[in-house]
C-alpha positions in Angstrom: -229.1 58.3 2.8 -227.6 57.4 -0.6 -223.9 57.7 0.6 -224.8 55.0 4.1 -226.2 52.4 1.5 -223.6 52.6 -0.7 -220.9 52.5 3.1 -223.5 49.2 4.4 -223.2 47.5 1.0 -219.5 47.7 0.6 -219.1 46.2 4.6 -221.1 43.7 2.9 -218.4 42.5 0.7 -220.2 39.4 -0.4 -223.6 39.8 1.5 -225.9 37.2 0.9 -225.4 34.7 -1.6 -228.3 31.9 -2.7 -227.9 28.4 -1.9 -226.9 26.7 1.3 -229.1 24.7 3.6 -228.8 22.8 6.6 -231.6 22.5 9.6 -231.2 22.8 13.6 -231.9 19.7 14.9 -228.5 18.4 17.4 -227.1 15.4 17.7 -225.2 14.0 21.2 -222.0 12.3 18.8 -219.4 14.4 17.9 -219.6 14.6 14.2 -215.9 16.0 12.5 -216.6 18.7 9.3 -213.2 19.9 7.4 -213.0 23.7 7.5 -209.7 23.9 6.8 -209.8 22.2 3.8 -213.3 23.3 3.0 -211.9 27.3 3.2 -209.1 26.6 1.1 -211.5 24.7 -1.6 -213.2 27.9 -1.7 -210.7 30.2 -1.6 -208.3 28.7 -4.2 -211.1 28.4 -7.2 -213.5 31.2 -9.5 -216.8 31.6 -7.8 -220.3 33.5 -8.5 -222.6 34.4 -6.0 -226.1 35.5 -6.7 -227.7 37.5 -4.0 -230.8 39.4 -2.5 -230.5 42.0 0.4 -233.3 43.8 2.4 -233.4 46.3 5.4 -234.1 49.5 6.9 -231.6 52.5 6.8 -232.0 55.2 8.6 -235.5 54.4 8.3 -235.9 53.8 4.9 -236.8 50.4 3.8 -234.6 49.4 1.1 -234.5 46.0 -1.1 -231.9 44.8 -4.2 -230.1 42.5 -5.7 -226.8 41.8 -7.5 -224.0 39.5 -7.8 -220.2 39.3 -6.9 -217.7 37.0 -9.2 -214.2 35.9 -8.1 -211.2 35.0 -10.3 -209.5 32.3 -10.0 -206.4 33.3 -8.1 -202.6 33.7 -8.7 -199.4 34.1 -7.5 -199.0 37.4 -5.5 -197.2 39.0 -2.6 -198.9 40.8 0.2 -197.1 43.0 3.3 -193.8 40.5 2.5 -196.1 37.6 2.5 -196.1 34.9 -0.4 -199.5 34.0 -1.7 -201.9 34.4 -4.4 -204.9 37.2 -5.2 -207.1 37.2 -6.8 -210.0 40.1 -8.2 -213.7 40.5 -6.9 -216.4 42.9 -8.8 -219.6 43.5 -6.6 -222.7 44.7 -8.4 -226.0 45.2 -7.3 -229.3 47.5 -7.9 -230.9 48.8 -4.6 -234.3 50.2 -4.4 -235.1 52.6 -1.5 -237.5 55.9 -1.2 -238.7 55.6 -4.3 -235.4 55.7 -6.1 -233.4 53.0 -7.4 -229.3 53.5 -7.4 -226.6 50.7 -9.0 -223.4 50.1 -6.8 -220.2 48.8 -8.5 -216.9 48.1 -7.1 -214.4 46.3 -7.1 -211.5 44.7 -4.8 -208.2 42.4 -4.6 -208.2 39.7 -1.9 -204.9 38.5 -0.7 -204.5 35.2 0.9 -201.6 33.1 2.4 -200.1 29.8 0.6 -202.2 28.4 2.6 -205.5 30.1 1.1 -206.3 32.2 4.1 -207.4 35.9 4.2 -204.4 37.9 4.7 -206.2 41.0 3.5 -207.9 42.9 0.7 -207.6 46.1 -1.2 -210.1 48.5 -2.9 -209.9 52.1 -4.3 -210.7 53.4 -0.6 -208.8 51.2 1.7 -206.0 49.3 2.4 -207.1 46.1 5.0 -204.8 44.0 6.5 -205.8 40.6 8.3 -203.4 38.3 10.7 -205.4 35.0 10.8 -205.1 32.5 13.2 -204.8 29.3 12.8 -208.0 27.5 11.3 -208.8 24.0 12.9 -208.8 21.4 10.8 -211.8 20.1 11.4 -214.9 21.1 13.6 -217.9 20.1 15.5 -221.4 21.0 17.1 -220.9 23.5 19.5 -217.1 24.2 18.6 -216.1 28.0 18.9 -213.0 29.9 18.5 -211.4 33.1 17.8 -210.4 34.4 14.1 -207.8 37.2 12.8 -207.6 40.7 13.2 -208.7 42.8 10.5 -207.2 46.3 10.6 -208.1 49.1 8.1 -206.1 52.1 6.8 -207.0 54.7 3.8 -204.3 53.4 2.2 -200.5 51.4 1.7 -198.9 53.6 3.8 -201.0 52.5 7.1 -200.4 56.0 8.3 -204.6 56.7 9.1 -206.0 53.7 10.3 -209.9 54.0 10.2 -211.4 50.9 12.2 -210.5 47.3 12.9 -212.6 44.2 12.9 -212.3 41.2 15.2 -214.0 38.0 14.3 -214.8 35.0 16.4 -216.9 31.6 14.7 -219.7 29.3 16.5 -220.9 25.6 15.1 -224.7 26.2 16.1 -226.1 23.7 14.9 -226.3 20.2 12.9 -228.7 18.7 10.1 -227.4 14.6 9.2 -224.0 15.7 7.4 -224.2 19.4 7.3 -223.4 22.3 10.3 -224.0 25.5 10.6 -221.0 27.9 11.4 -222.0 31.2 12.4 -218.9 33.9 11.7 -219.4 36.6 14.2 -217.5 40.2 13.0 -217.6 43.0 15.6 -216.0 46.3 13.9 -214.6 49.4 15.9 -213.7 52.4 15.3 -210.1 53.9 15.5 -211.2 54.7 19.2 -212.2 50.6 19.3 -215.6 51.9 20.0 -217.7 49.4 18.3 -220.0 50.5 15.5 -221.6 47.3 13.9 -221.9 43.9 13.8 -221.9 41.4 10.9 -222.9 37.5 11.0 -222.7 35.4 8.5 -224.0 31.6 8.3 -222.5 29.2 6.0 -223.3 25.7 5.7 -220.4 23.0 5.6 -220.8 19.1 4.5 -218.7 16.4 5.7 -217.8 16.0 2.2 -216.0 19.2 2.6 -218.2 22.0 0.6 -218.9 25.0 2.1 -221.4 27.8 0.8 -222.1 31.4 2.4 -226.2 31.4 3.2 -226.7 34.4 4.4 -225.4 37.8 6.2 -226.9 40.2 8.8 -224.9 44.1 9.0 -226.2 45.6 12.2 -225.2 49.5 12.6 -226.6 52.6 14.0 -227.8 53.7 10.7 -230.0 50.0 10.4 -229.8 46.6 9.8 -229.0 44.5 6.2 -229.6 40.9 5.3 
């Protein structure tokens, strides 16, 4: 039980993180928010995100807390691509039948000049992302497709373990904030799919975006 926690948790690279808002009620004039400007805000400074997370694992009801901090990222290269990195650490204490365990890691995210994911890198895997192009702005009831996350053991990409395709949704709009929902199914090597993650963010027309919550759906149970 201990060793599919720990596996859920680091899925849930930045699980869910206080703050956010934003309601449901729609609105019939299209209304432009700036993602791509928002994203690259957010990826291009230091951030801290506080979080709870509760669920059932196989079974077992399990509750915790932590917190993941970002650096502030520099100038780095990734699969021949000029960009910046920069360094996440994940903590968090989880409680579940009756016994509590801390997690710890940590990882380097790679992104683009342009501040988009390009991939990341941990002591267990080596994950490679080709994004597409992010619109510039969006709207209620926008959709489109997002990269293609592949994942190997390691640098050389000889064992690949799983891949992850992501798609996003505007579902729905509060005055001057949305709602984007980021949809990511991942498969196996076999692309037989073995979970599902969504995570809501709220966006401002004033361009500030913050993650409010995520949802990790696998056999083994569901996290948010």
């Amino acid at each position: 039980k201990l060793l599919n926690l720990i596996s859920l948790f680091y899925l849930l690279f930045m699980i869910v993180a206080c703050g956010g808002g934003g309601g449901g009620s729609s609105t019939s004039t299209r209304t432009d928010f700036p993602l791509r400007q928002a994203l690259r805000d957010y990826n291009s400074n230091s951030y801290e995100l506080n979080f709870t997370v509760s669920g059932s694992i196989n079974g077992v009801n399990v509750s915790g807390s932590g917190s993941l901090i970002s650096s502030v990222p520099v100038a780095d290269n990734f699969e021949g691509k000029t960009g910046f990195s920069s360094i996440s650490s994940f903590t968090a204490t989880v409680t579940g039948n009756g016994a509590t365990f801390p997690i710890e890691s940590s990882s380097t995210n790679y992104f683009d000049s342009n501040y988009l994911d390009i991939g990341y890198t941990d002591s267990e895997s080596y994950n490679v992302t080709i994004p597409t192009q992010v619109p510039v702005s969006v709207s209620l009831n926008d959709t489109g497709e997002l990269g293609i996350e592949t994942q190997y053991t390691d640098s050389s990409k000889t064992t690949m373990t799983g891949t992850t395709e992501g798609s996003i949704e505007v579902v729905s709009q509060d005055g001057n904030t949305v709602m984007i929902e980021l949809t990511e199914i991942n498969y196996d090597p076999d692309h037989i799919e073995v979970g599902t993650d969504i995570s809501t963010y709220s966006l401002t027309k004033t361009g500030i975006i913050k993650l409010v919550s995520i949802q990790s759906t696998s056999s083994s149970g569901i996290l948010t």
